[in-house]
MMTF fields as JSON, N, C-alpha, C and O atoms, coordinates in Angstrom:
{
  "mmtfVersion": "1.0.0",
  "mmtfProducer": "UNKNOWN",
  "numBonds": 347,
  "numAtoms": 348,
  "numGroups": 87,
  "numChains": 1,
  "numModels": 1,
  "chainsPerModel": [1],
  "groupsPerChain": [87],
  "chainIdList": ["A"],
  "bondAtomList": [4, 2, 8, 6, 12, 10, 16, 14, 20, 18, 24, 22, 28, 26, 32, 30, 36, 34, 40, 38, 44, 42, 48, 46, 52, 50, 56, 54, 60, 58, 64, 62, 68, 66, 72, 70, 76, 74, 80, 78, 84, 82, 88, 86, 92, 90, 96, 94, 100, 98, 104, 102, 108, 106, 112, 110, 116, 114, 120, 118, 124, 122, 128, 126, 132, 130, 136, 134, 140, 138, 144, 142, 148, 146, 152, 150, 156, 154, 160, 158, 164, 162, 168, 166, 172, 170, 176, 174, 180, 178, 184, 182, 188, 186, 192, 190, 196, 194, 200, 198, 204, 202, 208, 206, 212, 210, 216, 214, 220, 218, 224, 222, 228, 226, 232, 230, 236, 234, 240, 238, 244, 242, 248, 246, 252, 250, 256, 254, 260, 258, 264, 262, 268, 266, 272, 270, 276, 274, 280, 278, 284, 282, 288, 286, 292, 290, 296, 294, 300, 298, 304, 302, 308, 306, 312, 310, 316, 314, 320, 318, 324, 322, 328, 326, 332, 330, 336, 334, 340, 338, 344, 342],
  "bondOrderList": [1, 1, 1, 1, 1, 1, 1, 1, 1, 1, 1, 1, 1, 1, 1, 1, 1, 1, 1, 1, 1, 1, 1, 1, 1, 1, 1, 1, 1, 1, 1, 1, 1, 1, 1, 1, 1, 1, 1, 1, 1, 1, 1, 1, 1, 1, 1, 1, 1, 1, 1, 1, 1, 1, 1, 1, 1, 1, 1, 1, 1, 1, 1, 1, 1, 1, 1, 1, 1, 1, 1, 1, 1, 1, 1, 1, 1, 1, 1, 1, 1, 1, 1, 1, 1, 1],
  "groupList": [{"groupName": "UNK", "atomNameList": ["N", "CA", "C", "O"], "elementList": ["N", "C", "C", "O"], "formalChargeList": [0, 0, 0, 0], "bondAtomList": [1, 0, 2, 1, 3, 2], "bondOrderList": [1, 1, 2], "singleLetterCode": "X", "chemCompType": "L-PEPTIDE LINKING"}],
  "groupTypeList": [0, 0, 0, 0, 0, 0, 0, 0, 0, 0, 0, 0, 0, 0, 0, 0, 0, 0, 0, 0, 0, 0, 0, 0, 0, 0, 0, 0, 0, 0, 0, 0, 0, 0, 0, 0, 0, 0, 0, 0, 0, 0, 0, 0, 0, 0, 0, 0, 0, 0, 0, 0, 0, 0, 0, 0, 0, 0, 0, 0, 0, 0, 0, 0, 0, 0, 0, 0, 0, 0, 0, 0, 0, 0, 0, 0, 0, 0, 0, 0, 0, 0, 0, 0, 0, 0, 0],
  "groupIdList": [1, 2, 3, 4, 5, 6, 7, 8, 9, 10, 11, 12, 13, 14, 15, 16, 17, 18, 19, 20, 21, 22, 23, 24, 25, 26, 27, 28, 29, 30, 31, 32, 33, 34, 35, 36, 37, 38, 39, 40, 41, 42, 43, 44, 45, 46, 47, 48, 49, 50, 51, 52, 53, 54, 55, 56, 57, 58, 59, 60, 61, 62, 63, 64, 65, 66, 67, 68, 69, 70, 71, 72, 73, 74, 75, 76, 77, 78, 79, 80, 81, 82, 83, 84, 85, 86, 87],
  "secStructList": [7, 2, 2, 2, 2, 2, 2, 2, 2, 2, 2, 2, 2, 2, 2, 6, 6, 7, 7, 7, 7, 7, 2, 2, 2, 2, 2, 2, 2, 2, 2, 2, 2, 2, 2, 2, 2, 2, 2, 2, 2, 2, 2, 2, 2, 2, 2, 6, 6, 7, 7, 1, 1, 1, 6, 6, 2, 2, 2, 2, 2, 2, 2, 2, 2, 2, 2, 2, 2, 2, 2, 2, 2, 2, 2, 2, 2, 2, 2, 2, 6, 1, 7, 6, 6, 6, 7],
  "xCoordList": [2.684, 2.501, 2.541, 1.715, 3.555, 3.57, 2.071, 1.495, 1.549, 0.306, -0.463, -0.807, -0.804, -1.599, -2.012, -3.101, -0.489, -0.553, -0.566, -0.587, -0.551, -0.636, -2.163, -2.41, -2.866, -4.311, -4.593, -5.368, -4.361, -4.965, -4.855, -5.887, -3.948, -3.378, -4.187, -4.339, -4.697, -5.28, -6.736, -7.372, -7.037, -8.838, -8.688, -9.458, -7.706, -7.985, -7.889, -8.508, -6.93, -7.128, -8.386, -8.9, -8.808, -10.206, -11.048, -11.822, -10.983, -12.147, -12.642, -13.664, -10.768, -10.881, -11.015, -10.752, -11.461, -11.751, -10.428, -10.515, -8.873, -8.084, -7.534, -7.273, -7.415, -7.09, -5.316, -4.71, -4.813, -3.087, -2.42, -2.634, -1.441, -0.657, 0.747, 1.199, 1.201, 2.243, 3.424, 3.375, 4.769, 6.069, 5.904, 5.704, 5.982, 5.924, 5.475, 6.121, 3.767, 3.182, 3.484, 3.466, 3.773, 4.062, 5.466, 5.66, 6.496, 7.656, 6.78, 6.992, 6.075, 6.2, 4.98, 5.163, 3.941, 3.039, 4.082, 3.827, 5.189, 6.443, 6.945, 6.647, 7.465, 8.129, 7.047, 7.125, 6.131, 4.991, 4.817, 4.579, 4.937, 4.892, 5.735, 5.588, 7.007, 7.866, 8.228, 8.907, 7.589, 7.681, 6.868, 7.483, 5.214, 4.304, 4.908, 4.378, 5.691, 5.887, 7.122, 7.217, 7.679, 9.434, 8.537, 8.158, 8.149, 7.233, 6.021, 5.671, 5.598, 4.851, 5.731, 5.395, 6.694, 8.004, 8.293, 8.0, 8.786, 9.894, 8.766, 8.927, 7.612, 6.853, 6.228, 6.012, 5.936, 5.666, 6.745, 6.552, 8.043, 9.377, 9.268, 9.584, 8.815, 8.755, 7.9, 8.192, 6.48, 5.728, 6.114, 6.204, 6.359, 6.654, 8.222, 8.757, 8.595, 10.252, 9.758, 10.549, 8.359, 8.247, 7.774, 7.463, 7.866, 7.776, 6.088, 4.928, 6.607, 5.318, 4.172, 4.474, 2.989, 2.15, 0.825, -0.16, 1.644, 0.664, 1.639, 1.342, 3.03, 3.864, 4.081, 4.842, 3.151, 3.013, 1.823, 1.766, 0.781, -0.547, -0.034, -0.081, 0.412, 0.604, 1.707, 1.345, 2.496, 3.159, 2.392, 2.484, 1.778, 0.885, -0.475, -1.142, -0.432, -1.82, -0.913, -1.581, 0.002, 0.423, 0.803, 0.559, 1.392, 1.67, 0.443, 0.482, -0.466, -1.973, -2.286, -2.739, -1.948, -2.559, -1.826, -2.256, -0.306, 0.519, 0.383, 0.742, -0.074, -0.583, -1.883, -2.069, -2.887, -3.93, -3.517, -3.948, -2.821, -2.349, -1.68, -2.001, -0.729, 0.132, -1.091, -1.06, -2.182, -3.356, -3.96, -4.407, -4.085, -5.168, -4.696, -5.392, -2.855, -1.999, -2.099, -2.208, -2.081, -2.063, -3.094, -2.95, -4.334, -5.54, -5.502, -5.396, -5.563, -5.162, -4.466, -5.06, -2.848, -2.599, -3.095, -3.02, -3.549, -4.135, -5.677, -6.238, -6.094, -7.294, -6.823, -7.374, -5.888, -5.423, -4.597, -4.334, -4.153, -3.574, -4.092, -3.371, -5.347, -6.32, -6.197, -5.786, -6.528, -6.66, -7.625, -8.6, -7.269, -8.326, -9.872, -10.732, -10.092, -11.307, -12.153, -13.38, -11.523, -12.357, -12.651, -13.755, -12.012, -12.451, -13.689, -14.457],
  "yCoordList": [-0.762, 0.466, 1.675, 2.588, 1.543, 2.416, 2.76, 3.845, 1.377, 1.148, 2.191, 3.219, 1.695, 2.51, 3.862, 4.367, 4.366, 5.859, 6.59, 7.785, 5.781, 6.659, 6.417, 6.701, 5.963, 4.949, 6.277, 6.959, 6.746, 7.867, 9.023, 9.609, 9.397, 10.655, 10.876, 11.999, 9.652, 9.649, 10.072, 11.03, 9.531, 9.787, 11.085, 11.872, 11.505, 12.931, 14.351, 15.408, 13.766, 14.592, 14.718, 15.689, 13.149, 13.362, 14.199, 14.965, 14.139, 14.561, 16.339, 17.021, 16.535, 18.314, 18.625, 19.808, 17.717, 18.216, 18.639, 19.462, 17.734, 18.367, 17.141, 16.01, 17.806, 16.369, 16.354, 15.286, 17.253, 17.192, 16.432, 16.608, 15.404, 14.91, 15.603, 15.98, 15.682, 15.651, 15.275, 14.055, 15.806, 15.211, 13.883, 12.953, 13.704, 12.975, 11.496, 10.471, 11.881, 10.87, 10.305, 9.094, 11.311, 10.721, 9.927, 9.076, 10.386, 9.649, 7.594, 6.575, 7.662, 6.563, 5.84, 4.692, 6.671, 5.834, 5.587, 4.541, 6.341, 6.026, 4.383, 3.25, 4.637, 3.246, 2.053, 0.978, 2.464, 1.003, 0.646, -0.5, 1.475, 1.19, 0.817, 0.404, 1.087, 0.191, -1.03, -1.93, -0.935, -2.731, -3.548, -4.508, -3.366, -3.723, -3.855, -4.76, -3.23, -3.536, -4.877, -5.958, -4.469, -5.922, -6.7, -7.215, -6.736, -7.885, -8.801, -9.962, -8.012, -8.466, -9.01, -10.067, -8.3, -8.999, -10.52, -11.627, -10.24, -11.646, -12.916, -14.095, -12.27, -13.514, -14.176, -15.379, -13.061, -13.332, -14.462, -15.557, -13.701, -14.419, -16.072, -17.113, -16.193, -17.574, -18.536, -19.691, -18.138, -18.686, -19.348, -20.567, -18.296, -18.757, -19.484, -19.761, -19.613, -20.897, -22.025, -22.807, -22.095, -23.368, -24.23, -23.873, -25.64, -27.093, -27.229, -27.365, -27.127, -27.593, -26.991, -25.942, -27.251, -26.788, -25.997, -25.29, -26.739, -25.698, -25.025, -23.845, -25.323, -24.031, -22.738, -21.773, -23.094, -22.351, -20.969, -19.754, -22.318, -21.416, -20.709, -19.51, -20.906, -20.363, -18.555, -17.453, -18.74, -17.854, -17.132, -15.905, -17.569, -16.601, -15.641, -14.688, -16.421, -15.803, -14.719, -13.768, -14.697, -13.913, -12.615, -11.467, -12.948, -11.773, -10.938, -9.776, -11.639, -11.047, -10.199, -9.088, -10.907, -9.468, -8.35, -7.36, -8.537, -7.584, -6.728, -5.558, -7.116, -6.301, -5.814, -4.729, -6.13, -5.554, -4.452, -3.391, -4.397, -3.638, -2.555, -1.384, -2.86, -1.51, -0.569, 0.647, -1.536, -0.855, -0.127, 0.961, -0.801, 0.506, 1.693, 2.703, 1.69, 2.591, 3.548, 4.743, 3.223, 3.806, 5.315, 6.534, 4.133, 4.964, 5.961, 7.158, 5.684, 6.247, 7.402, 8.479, 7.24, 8.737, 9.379, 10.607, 8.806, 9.624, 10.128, 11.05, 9.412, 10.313, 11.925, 13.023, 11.507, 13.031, 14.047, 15.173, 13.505, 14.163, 14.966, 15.569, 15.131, 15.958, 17.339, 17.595, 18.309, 19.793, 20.407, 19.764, 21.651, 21.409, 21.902, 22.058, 22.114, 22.713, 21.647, 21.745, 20.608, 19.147, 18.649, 18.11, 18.539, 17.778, 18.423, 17.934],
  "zCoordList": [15.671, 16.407, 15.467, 15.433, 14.763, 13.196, 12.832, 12.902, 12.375, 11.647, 12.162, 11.579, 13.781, 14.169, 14.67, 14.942, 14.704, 14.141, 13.623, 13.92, 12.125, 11.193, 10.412, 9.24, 11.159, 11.11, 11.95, 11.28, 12.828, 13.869, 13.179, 12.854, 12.936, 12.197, 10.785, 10.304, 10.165, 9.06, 9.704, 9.264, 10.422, 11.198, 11.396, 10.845, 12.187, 12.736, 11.416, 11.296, 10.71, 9.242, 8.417, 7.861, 8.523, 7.815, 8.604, 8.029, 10.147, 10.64, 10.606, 10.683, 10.393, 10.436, 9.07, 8.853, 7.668, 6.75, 5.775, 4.864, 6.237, 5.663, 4.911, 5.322, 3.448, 2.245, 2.495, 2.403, 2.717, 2.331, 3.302, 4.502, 2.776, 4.009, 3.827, 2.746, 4.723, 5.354, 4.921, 4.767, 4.561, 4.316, 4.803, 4.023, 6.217, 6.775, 6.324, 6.106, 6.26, 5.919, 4.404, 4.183, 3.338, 2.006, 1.829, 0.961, 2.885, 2.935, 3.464, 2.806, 4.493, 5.357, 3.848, 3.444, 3.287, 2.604, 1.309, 0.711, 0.776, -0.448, 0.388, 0.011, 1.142, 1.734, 1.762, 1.167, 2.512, 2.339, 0.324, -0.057, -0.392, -1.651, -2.552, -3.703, -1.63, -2.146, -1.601, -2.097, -0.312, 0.554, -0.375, -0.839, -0.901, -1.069, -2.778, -3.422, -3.32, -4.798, -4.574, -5.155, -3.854, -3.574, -3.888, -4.94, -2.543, -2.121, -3.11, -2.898, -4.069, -4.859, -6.322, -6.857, -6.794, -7.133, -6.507, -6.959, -5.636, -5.192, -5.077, -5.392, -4.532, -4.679, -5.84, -5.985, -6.757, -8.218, -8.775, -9.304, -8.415, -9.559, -8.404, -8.981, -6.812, -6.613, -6.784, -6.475, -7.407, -7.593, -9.018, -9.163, -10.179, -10.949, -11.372, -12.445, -10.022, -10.023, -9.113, -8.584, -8.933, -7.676, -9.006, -10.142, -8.306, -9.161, -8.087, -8.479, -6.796, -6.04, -6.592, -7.161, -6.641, -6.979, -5.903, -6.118, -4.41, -3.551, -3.305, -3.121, -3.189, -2.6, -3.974, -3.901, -5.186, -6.386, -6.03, -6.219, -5.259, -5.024, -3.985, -4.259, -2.968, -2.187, -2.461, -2.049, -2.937, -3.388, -4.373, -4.335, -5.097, -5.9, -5.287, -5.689, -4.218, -3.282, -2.437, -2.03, -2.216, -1.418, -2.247, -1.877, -3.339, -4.328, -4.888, -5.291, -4.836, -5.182, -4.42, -4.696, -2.804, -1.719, -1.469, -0.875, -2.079, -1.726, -2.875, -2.743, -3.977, -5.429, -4.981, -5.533, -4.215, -3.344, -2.683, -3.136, -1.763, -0.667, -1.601, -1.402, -2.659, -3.389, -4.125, -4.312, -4.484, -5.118, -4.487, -4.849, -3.11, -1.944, -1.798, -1.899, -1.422, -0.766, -2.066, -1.795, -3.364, -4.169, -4.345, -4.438, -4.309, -4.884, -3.433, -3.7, -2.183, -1.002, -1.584, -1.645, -2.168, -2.026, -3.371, -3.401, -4.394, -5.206, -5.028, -5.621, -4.222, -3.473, -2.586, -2.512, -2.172, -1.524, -2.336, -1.913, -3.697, -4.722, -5.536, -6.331, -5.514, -6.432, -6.028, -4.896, -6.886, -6.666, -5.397, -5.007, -4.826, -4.077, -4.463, -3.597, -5.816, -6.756, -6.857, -6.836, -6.968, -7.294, -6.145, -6.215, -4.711, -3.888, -3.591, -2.762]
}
């Protein structure tokens, strides 16, 4: 429900042409980036402590998408981080 309000809030910003977010929003997109970094941690350090070799793949696939996801959120707020001369 989170998701999807801040999925709305993001549409309606783009739509009025406005790049800056919000205390708000940079607090909640800081926290997803630090969920999305743990997370890409702990699964990293279990992939590389598993013996199994699908429960290896498996843990490594998951750390990949969560290294995906820290990458999007990233470029996300450094897309809205630019001056406003350049946008």
């Amino acid at each position: 429900m989170q998701n999807n309000q801040m999925q709305q809030n993001q549409g309606q910003q783009m739509q009025q042409g406005q790049a800056m977010l919000t205390s708000k929003n940079l607090t909640i997109l800081e926290d997803m980036l630090n969920y999305e970094s743990l997370n890409y941690k702990k699964l990293d350090m279990y992939s590389q402590s598993c013996n199994d070799p699908q429960l290896k793949d498996v843990c490594s696939k998951a750390a990949q998408l969560h290294k995906q996801h820290f990458n999007m959120l990233f470029n996300y707020l450094n897309s809205h981080n630019k001056p406003a001369q350049q946008q």
